[in-house]
N, C-alpha and C positions, 0 to 999 in steps of 0.2 A: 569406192568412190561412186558416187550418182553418173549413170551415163550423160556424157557431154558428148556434141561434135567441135572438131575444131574451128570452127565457124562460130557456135556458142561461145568458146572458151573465149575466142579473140574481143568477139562486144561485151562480155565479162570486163576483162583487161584492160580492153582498150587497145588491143593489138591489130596487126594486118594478118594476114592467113597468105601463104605459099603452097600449094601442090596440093592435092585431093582433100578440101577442109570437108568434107563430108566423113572422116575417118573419126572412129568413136573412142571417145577415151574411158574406158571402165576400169581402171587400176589407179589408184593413187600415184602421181610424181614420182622420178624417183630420178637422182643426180651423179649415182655409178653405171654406167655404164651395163654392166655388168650383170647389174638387178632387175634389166629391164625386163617385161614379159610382156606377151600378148595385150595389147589396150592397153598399156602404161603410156606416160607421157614424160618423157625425155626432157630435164631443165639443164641448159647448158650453164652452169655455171663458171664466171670464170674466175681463178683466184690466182696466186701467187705464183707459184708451179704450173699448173695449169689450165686447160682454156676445153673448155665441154664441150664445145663447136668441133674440136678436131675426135670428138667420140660419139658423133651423134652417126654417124654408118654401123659403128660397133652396136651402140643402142638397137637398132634398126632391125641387123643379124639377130637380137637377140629376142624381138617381138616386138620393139614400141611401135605402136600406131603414130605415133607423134612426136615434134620437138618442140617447145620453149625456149627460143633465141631473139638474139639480140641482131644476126643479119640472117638473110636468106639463105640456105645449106642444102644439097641436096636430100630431097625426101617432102615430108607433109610437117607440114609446122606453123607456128603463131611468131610474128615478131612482136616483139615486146622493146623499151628501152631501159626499162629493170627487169630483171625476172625474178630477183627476190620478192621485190615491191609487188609482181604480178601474181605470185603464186598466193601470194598473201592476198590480194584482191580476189582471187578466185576459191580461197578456203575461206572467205569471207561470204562469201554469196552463198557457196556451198551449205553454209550453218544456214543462212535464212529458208534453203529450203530444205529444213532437217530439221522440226523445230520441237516435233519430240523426243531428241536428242539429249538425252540430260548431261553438260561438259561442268564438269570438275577441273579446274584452274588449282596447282598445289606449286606453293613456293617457301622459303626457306632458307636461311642460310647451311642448313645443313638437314638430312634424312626425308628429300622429297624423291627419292627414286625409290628405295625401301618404302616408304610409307604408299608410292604411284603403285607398286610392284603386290604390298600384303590389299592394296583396294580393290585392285584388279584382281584379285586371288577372290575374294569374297563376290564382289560383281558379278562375274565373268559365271559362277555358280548358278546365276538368277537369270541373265538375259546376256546377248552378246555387247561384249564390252572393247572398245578400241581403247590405248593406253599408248603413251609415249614408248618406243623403242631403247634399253638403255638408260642410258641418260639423253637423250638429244631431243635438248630443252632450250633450243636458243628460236630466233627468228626463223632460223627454214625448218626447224625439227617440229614447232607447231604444227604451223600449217600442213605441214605432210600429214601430222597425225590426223588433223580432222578431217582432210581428204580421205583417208583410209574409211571413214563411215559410209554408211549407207544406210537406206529406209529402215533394214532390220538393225539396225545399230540402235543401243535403247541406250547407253553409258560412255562416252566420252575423258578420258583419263589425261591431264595436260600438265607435263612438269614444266612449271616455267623460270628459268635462269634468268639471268640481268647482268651484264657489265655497263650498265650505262643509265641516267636517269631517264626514264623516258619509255625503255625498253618493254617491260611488264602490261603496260598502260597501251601501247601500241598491242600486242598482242591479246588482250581484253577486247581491243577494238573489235577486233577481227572474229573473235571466239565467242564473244558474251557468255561468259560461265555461268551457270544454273548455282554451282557453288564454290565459293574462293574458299583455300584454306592457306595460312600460314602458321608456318609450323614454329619457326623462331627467329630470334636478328640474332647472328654472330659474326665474327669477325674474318670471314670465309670473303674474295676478294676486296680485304680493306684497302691493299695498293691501289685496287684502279677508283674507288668511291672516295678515300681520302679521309674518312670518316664513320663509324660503326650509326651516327646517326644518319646520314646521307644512306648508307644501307638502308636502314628502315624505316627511309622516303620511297626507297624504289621498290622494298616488298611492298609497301602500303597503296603503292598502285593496286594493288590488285583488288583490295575492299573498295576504292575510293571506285572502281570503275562498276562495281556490283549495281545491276539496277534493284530497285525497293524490292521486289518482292523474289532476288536472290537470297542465298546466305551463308552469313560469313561464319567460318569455321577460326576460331582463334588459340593457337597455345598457349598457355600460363607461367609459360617456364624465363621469361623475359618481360620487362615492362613496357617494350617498344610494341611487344603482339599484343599485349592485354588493353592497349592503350589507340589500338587503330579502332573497336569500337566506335568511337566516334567517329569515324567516316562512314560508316552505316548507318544507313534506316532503318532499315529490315531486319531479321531475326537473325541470332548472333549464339553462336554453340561453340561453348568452353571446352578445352581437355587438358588436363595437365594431374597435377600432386595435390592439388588443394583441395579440401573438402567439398568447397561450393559451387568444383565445377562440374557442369554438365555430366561430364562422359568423364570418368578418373579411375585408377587403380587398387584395389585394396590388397591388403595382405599378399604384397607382393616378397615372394619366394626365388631365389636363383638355383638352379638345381642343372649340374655340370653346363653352366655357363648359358642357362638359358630361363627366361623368366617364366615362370605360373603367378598367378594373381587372377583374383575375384574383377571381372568389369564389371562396373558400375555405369548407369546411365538413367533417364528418366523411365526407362520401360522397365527397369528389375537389375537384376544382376545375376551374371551366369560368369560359369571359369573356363579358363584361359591357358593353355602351358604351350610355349611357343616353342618352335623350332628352329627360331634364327638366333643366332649368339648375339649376348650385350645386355646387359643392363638396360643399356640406352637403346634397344627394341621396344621397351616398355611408350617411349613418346609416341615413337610412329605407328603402334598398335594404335594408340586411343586415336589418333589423327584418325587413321582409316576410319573405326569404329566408330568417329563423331561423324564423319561423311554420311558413313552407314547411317547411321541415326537420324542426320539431315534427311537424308533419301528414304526412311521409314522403311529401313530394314529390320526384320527382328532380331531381336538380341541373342538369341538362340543360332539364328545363321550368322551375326557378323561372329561368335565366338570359336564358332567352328570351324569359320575360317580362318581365322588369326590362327588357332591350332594346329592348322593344316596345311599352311601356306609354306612354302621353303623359296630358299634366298634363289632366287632367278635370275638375278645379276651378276657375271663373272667376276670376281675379286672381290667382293665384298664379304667380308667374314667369314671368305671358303675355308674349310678345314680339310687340311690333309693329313692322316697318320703316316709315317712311315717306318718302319721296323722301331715303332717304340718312342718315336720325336713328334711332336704336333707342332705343322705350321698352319698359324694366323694367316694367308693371306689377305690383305684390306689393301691390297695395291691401289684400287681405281682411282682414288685422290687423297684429301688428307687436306684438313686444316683445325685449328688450335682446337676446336670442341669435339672433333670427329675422333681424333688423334687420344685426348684424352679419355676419351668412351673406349676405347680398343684395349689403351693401358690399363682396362679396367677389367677389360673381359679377358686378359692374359693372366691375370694376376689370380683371378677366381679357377681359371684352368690348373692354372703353375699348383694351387694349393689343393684342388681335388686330385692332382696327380703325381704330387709331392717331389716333384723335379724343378729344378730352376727355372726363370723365366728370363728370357730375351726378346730384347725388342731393336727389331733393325728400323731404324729408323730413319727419313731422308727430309730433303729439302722441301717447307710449304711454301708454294710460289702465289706472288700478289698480296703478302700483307703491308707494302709497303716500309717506310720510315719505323713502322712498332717489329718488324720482323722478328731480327734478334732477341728482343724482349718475348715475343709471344715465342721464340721456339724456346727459349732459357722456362719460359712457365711450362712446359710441354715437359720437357726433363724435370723441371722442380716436383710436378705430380707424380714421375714416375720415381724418385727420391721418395715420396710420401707415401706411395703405396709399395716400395720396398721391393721393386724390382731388382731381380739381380746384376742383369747385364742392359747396358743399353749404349745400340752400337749405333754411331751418329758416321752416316755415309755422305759423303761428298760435299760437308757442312761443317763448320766447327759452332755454330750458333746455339745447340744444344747444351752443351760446356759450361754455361755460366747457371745452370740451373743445377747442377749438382755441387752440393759443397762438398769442402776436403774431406769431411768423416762421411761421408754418405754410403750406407750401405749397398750401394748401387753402382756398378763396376762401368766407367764410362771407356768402352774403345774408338776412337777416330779411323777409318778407312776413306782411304782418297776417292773412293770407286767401287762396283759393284765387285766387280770381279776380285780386289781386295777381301772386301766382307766373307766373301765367301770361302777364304782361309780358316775362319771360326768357326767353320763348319767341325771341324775338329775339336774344336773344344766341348764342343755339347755333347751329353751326355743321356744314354735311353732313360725316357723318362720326363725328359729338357722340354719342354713348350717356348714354340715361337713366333712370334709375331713380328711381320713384315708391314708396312706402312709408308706412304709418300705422296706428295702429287703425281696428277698420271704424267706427265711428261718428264720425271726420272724414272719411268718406265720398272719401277719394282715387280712385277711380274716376273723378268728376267731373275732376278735375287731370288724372287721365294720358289723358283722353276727349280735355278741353278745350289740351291740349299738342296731343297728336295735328292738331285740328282748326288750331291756330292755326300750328303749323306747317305745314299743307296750305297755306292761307292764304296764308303770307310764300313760300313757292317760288312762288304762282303768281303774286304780283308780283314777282319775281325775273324770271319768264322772261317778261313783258312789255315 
């Protein structure tokens, strides 16, 4: 973060200042306690559970210069009467005075943290590059990230989420991204939108907020992305399957569950063999790799970073061996298209390693009223690609997608800890895959498989 005093920050905000406002903030925000360091600045947030006001001493002890509150506390601090709204006012100002800053804005219904994660891989190679932490892509997880910049900060990296119309568009505000990318419209929070096109009203915030001589990065893989276009002026870069676009893949090859293919782009074509599992790795290469292109990378570096880059995000397509069993973990979330990409990259494992495949599988939360129908196609796909087991946890909405003759062994568990009785059924050799929204917390499942499989081989070999 740019040094500020607390005295700046508050006519920033629009705040009052309490106790020593000459105190300098050179650390990004931060709203654990716990995280605070030297020159950090302390946001008392308060939510459901609890109230940041009663952790701003804790803060204190642990280096912050400062608080962001709502009343007066002891210590040095800004009051404020939002601190969301203020932190956002002051990552706001921050951008205007950072203006060689190049911020990448990436949204999505599904593969904007992979795609935030292999950009940043490539970036980060050339100059210093800040990037969303995670996932935490909502209203406070922006603004912290551009706080995180400074003078020598040349690249800006911003996942941007939405549960609400409006939300996307507000955070543009704040950001002005040098380049918007959307990656595709799917049906990933359709509960709270109501509708797959109202989704991609709220990604399309994000081109419509582009000033002219931004640009927009667009996927091809939906007609809702190909079709925001038209909210642009400015210069407009394609990536997807089709021949005519911009940045696309050629002779793409899977070789034990991982893609090689020729990139193609307007500067030549160089190759590729990635490291993170899926098929559907192929989209959020070329995403990055159209960024790259926007940003007059050569094609020689962005290839060798796609190459090079490994999965940095916990749960997502970790691979674990363990005496002979491969678990899939994809815990971190899960909805109908994400879900389906996994069943895909199981089934290419199960067959180079000629063990059966299993798929645990849990509940996707927020599709609304289509739920049932969207988890019954979830199961239909895994019917079609001929999966062998697929164990439907703490759901029975999977169920209507498997017909009676389906080669595909459907088990129901109440619970995790259930599931993990079939730990005994598999077999060395068995490939599996764990999957769910994060708040059926499968992490525990693909821990407690792991574990319970250590277990059963060491009475095996007694």
């Amino acid at each position: 973060m740019i040094a500020l005093t607390l005295a700046q920050i508050a006519t920033i905000v629009g705040g009052k200042t309490y106790g020593d406002s000459s105190q300098v903030i050179t650390s990004a925000p931060v709203f654990d306690s716990r995280e605070a360091v030297k020159g950090s600045l302390f946001l008392a947030l308060v939510g459901e559970n609890s109230d940041g006001h009663d952790f701003t001493e804790n803060a204190q002890s642990h280096g912050a210069s400062g608080f962001m509150t709502t009343r007066e506390v002891k210590g040095n601090g800004v009051i404020v009467n939002d601190v969301l709204l203020a932190v956002r006012a002051l990552a706001a100002y921050v951008r205007t005075q950072l203006p060689n800053v190049k911020v990448i804005a990436i949204t999505g219904s599904s593969g904007k943290t992979t795609t935030k994660d292999l950009l940043a891989s490539i970036l980060s190679s050339r100059a210093q590059c800040v990037s969303t932490k995670a996932s935490f892509n909502n209203e406070l997880g922006a603004p912290i990230t551009l706080l995180e910049c400074t003078p020598e900060t040349k690249y800006c990296i911003l996942e941007m989420g939405a549960r609400h119309l409006g939300d996307i568009a507000a955070l543009c505000e704040m950001a002005k991204p040098d380049v918007g990318v959307v990656l595709r419209v799917g049906t990933a929070h359709l509960g709270e939108f109501g509708s797959v096109e109202k989704i991609a009203q709220t990604k399309g915030e994000l081109i419509q907020s582009l000033a002219p001589d931004a640009i927009a990065v667009l996927g091809t893989y939906d007609t809702y992305t190909k079709s925001m276009k038209s909210h642009h002026t400015g210069k407009v870069i394609y990536f997807g399957e089709d021949s005519h676009d911009d940045v696309r893949a050629a002779d793409v090859e899977m070789r034990e569950a991982r893609a090689h293919f020729d990139l193609v782009t307007p500067e030549g074509r160089d190759a590729v063999g990635m490291r993170l599992i899926g098929a559907h790795q192929v989209s959020n290469a070329l995403a990055a790799a159209a960024v790259c292109t926007a940003l007059e990378i050569p094609i020689e570096v962005i290839a060798s970073g796609l190459s090079t880059a490994d999965n940095t995000s916990k749960w997502r397509m970790q691979i674990d061996e363990v005496d002979d069993l491969l678990i899939i973990n994809d815990s971190y979330n899960a909805n109908p298209e994400s879900m389906k990409a996994a069943l895909d990259s199981l089934v290419l494992f199960a067959q180079e390693r000629g063990g059966a495949s299993w798929a645990f599988l849990g509940q996707m939360h927020e599709l609304g009223p289509q739920s049932n129908a969207l988890h019954a196609s979830v199961a239909a796909h895994a019917h079609e690609l001929g999966i062998d087991h697929l164990v439907s946890v703490g759901t029975r909405a999977f169920a209507e997608g498997i017909p009676a003759m389906s080669p595909t062994t459907l088990h129901y568990c109440e619970d995790i800890e259930q599931a993990l009785s079939l730990a005994s059924h598999c077999a060395p050799g068995d490939v599996v895959l764990v999957k769910a929204s994060r708040s059926e917390h499968f992490e525990m499942l693909s821990r407690g498989l792991e574990d319970s499989w250590k277990q059963l081989r060491r009475e095996d070999k007694k």
